[in-house]
Steps between C-alpha positions, in 0.01 A plus 500: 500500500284735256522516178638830329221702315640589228811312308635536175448244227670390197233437209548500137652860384669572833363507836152657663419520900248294634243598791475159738223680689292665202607170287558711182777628290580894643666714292654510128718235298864556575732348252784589723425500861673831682730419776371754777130354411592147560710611770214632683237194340753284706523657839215738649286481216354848577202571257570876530852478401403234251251708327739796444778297386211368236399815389858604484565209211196586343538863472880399367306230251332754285 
C-alpha cells in the first residue's frame, strides 16, 4: 500500500497540504480548507487538478 502524495494537514491557523514525496509544505495557509480541494487531496490526488484548485483560492484570497 503507497502512501498518498499529497494530504491535507491541520496546523495552527487552519490547514496546509503536505508533499510525502518532496517532504515539504506545497501550497498556501488555508484557514478554512475548501471542500472540492480536500475532496480531491483525499481520493486521486491529481497534482494538475490540485494546482488549479490552488490557484483558484489564491486568486479568490486577494
Amino acid at each position: 500500500m503507497s502512501k498518498r502524495r499529497y494530504v491535507a494537514r491541520g496546523v495552527p491557523g487552519g490547514y496546509r497540504i503536505w508533499d510525502n514525496r518532496g517532504r515539504r509544505w506545497w501550497g498556501n495557509l488555508y484557514e478554512l480548507c475548501p471542500d472540492d480541494l480536500l475532496a480531491e487531496l483525499n481520493s486521486q490526488a491529481d497534482p494538475t487538478r490540485i494546482t488549479a484548485l490552488t490557484k483558484r483560492y489564491r486568486a479568490l484570497k486577494r
